[in-house]
N, CA, C and O atoms as CSV, one atom per row, in Angstrom:
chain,resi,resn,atom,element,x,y,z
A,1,UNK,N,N,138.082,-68.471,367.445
A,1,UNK,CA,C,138.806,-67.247,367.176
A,1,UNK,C,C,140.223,-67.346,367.735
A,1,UNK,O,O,140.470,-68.064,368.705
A,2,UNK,N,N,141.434,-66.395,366.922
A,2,UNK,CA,C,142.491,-66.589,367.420
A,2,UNK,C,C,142.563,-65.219,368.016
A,2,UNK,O,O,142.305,-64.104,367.563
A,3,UNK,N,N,143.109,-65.760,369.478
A,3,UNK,CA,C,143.326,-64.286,370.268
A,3,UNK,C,C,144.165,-63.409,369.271
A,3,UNK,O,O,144.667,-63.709,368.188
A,4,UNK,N,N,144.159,-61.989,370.118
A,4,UNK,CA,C,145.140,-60.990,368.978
A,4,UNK,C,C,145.340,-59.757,369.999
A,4,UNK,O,O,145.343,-59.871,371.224
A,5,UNK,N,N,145.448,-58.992,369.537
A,5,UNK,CA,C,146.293,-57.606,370.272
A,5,UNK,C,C,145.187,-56.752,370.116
A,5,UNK,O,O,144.249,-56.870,369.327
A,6,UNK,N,N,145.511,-55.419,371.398
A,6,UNK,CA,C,144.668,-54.675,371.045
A,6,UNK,C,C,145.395,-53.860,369.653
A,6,UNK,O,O,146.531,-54.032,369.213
A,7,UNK,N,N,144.149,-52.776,369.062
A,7,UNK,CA,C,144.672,-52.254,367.392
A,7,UNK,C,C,145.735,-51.328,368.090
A,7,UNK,O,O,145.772,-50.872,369.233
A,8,UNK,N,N,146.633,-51.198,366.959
A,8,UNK,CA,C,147.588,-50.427,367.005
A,8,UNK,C,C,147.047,-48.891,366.784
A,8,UNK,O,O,146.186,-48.787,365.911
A,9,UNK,N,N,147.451,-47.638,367.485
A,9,UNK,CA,C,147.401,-46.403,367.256
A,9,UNK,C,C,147.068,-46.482,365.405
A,9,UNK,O,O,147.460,-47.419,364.710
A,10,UNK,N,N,146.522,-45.654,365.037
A,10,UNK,CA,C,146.320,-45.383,363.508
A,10,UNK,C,C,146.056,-46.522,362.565
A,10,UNK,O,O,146.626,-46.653,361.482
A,11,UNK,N,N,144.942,-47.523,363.168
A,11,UNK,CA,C,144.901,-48.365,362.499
A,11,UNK,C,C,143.509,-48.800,361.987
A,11,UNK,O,O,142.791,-48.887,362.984
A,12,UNK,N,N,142.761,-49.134,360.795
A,12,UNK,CA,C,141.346,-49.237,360.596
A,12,UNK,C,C,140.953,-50.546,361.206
A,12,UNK,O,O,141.985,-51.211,361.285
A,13,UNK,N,N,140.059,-51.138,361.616
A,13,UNK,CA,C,139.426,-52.423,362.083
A,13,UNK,C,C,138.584,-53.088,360.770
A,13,UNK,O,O,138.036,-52.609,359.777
A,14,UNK,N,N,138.684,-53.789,361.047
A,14,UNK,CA,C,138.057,-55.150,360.229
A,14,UNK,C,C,137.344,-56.231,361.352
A,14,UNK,O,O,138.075,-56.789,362.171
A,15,UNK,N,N,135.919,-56.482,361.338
A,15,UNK,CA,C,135.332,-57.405,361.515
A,15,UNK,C,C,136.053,-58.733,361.174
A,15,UNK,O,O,136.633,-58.882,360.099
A,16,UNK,N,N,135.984,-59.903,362.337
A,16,UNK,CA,C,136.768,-61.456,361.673
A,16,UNK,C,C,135.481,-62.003,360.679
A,16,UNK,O,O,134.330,-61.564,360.684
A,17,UNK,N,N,135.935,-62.894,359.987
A,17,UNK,CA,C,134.674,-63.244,358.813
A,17,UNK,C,C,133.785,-63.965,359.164
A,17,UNK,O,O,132.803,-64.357,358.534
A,18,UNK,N,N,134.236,-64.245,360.605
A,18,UNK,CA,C,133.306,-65.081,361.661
A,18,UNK,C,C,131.991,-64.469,362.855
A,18,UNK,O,O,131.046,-64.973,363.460
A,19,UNK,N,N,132.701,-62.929,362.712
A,19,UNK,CA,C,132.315,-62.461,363.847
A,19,UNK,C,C,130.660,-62.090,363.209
A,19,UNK,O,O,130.495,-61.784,362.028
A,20,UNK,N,N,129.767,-62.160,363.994
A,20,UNK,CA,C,128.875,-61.694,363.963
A,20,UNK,C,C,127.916,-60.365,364.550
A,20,UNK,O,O,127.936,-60.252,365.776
A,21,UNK,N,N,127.105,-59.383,363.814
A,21,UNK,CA,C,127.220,-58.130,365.035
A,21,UNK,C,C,126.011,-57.705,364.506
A,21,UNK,O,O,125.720,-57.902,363.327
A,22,UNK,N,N,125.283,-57.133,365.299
A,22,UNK,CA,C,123.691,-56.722,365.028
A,22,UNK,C,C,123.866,-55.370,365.841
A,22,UNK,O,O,124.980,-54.974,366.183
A,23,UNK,N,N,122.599,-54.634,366.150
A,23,UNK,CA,C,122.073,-53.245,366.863
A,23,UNK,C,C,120.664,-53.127,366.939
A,23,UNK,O,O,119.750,-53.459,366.185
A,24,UNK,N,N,120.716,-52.632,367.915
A,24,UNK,CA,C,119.239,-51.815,367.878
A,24,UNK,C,C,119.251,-50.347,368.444
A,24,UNK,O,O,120.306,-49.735,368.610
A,25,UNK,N,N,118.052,-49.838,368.721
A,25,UNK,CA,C,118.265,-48.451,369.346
A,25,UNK,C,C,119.137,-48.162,370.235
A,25,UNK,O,O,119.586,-47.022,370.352
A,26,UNK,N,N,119.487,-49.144,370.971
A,26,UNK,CA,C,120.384,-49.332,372.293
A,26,UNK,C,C,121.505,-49.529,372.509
A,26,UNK,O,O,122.352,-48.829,373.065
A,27,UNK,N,N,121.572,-51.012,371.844
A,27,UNK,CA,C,122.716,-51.657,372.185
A,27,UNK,C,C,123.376,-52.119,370.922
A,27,UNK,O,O,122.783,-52.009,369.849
A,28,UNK,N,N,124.567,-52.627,371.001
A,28,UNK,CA,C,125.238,-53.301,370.129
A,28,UNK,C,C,125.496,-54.968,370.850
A,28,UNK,O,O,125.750,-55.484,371.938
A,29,UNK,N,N,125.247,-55.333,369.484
A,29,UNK,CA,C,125.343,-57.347,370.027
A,29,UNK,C,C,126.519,-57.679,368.830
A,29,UNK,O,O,126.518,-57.469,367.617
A,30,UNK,N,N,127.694,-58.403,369.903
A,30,UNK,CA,C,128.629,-59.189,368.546
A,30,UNK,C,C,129.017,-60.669,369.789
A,30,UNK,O,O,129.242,-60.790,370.993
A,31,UNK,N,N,128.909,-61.532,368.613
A,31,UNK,CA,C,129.349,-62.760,368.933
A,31,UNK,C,C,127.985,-63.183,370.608
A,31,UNK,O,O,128.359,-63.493,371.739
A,32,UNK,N,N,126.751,-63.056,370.217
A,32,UNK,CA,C,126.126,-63.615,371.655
A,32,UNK,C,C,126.204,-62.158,372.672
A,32,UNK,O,O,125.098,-61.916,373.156
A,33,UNK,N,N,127.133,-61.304,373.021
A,33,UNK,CA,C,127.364,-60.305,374.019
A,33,UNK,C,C,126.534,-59.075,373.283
A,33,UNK,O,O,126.356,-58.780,372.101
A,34,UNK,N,N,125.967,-58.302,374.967
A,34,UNK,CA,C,125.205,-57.069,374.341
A,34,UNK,C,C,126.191,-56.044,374.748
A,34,UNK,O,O,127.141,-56.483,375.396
A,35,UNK,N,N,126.178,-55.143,374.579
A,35,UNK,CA,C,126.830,-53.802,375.142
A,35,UNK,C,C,125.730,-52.340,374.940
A,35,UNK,O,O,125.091,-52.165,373.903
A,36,UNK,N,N,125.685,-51.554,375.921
A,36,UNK,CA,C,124.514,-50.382,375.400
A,36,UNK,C,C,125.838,-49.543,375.012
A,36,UNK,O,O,127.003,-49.547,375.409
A,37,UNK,N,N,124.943,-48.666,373.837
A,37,UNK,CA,C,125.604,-47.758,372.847
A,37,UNK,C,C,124.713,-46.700,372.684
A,37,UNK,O,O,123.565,-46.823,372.255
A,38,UNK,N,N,125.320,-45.511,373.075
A,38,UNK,CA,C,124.298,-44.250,372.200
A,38,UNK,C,C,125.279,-42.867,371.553
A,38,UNK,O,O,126.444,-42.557,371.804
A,39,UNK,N,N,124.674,-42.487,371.010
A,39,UNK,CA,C,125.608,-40.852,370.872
A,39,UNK,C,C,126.650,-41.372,369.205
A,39,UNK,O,O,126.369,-42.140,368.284
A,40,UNK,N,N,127.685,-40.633,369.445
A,40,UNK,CA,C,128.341,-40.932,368.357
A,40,UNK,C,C,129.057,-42.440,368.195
A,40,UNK,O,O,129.399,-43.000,367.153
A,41,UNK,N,N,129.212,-43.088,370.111
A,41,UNK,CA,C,129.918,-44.631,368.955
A,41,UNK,C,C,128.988,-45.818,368.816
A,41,UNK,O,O,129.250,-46.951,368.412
A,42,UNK,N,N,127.759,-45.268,369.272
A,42,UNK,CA,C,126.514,-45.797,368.737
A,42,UNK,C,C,126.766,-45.960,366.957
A,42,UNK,O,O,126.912,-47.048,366.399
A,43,UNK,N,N,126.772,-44.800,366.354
A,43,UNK,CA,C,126.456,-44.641,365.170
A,43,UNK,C,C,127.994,-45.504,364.592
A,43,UNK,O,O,127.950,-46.427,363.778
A,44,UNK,N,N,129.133,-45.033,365.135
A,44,UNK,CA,C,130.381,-45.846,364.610
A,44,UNK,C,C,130.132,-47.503,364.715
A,44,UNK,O,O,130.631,-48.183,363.819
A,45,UNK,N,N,129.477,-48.088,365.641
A,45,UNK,CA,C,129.325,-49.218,365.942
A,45,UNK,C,C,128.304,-49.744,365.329
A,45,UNK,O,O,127.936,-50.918,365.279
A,46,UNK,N,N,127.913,-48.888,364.908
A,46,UNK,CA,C,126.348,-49.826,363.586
A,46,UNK,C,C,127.131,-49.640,361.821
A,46,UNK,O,O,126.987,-50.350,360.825
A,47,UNK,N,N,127.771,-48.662,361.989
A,47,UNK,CA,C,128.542,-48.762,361.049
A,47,UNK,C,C,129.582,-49.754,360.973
A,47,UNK,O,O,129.644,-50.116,359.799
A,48,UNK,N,N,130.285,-50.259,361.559
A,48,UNK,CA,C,130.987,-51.728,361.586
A,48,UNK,C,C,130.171,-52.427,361.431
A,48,UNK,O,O,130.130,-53.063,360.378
A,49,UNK,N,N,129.116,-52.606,362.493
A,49,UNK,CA,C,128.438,-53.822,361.944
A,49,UNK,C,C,128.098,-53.560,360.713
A,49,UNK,O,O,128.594,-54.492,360.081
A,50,UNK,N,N,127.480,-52.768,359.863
A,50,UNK,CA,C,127.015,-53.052,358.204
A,50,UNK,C,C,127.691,-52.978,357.220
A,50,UNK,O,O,127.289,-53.468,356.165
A,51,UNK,N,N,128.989,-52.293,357.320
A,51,UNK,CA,C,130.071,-51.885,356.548
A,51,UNK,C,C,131.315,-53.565,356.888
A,51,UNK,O,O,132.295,-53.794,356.179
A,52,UNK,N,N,130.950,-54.327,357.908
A,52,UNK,CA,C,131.820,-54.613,358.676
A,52,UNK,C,C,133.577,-53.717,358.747
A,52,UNK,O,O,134.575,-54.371,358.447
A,53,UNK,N,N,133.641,-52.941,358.967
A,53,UNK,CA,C,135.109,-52.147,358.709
A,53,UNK,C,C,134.519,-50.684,358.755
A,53,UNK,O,O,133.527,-50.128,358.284
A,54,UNK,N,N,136.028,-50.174,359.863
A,54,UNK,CA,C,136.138,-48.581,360.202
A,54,UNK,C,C,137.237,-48.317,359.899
A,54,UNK,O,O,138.258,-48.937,360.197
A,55,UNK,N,N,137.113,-47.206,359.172
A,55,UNK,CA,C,138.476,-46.941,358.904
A,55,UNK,C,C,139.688,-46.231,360.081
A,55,UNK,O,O,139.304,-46.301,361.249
A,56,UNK,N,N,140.531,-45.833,359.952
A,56,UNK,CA,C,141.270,-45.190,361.446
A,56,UNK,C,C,141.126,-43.779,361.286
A,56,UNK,O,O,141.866,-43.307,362.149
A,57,UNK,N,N,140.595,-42.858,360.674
A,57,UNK,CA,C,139.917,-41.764,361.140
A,57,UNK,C,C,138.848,-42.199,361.846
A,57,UNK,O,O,139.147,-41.948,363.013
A,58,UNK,N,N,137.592,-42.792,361.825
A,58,UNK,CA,C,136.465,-43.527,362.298
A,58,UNK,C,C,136.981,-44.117,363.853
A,58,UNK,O,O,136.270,-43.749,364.787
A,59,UNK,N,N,138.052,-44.918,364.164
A,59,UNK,CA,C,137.922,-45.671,364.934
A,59,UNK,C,C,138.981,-44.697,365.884
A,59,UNK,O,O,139.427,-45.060,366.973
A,60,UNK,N,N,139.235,-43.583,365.325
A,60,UNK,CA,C,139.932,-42.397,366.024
A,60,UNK,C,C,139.118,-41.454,366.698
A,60,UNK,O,O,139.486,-40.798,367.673
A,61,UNK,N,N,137.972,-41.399,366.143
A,61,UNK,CA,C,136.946,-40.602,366.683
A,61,UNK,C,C,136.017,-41.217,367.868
A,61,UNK,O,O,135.474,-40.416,368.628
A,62,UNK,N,N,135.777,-42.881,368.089
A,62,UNK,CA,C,135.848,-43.160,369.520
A,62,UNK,C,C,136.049,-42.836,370.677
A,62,UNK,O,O,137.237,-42.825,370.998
A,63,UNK,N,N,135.162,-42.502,371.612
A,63,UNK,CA,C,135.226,-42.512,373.017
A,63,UNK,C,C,136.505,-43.467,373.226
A,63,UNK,O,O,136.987,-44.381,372.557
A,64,UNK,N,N,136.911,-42.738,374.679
A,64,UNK,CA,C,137.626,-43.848,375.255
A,64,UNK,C,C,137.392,-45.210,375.529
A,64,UNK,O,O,138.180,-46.146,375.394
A,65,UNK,N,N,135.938,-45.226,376.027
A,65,UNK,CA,C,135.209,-46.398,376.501
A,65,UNK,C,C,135.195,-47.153,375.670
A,65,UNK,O,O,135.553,-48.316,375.853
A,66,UNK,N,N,134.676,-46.587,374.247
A,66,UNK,CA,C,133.957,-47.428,373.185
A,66,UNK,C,C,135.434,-47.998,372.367
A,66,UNK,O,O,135.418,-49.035,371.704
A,67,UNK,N,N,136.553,-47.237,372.515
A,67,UNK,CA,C,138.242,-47.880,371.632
A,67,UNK,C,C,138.596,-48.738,372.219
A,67,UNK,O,O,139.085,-49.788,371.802
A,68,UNK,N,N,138.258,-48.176,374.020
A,68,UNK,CA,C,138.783,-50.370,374.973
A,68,UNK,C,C,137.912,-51.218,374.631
A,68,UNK,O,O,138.389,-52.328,374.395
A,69,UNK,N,N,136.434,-51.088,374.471
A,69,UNK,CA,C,135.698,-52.362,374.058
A,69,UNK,C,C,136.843,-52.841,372.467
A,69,UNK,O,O,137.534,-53.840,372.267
A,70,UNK,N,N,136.612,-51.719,371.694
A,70,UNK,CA,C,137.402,-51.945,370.435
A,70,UNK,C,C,138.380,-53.368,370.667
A,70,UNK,O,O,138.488,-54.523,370.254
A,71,UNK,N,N,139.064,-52.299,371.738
A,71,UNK,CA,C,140.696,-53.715,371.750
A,71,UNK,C,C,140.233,-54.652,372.123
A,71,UNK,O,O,140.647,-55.635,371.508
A,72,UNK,N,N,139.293,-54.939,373.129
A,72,UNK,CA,C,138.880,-56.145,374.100
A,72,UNK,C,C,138.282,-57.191,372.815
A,72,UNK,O,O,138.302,-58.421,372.854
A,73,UNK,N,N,137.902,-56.578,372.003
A,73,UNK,CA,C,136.942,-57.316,370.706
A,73,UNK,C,C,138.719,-57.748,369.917
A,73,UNK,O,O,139.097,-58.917,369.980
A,74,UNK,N,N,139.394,-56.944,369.409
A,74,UNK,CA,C,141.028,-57.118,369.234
A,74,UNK,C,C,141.624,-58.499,369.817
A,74,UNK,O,O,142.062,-59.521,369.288
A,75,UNK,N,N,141.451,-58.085,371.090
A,75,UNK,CA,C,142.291,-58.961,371.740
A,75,UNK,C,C,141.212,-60.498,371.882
A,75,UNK,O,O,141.931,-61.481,372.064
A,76,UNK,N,N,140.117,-60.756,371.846
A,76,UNK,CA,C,139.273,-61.797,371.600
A,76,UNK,C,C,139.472,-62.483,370.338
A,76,UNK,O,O,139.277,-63.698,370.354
A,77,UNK,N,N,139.864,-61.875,369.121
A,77,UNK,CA,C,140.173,-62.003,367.594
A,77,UNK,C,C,138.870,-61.902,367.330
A,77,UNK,O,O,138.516,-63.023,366.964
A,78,UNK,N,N,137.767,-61.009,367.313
A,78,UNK,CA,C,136.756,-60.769,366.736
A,78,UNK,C,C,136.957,-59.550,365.739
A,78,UNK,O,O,136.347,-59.578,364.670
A,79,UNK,N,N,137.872,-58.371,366.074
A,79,UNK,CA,C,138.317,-57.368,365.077
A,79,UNK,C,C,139.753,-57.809,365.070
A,79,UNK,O,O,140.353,-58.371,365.986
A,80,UNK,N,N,140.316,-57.380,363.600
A,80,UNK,CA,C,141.474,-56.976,363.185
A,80,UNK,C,C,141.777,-55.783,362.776
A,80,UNK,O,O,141.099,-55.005,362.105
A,81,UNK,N,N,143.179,-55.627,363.350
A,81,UNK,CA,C,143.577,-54.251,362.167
A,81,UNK,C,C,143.551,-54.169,361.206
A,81,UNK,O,O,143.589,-55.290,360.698
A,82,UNK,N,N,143.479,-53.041,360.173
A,82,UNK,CA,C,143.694,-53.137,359.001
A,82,UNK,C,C,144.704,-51.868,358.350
A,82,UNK,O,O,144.394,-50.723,358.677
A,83,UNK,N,N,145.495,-51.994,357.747
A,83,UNK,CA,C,146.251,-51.110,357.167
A,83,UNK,C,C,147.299,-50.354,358.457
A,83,UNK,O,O,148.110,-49.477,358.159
């Protein structure tokens, strides 16, 4: 993966075509790493994974917690911005 930035304010995410991302009741898994997830960015985060892509209303509605994982995944080059 090529490192990258965290997303810019108003911007949708895109999964890399590499990245890989699963769920279960709990947690969210991308690339080997687990993270626990519940509540609403539970549901945003299973939606990337199957949709791979959130749009920036979607990735606006994020917890704080759950938009820094966002960038940290950004800045790894596992998500991109989009639009």
């Amino acid at each position: 993966f090529d490192t990258g930035a965290p997303l810019p304010a108003g911007s949708a995410a895109v999964l890399d075509r590499r990245s890989r991302m699963a769920y279960d009741d709990a947690h969210v898994f991308i690339n080997g790493e687990a993270f626990r997830a519940g509540g609403r960015d539970a549901r945003l985060m299973q939606q990337l994974a199957d949709a791979r892509r959130l749009t920036a209303a979607e990735v606006a509605r994020l917890s704080a917690d759950a938009r820094a994982l966002l960038d940290d995944w950004a800045e790894a080059g596992w998500v991109q911005a989009e639009g």
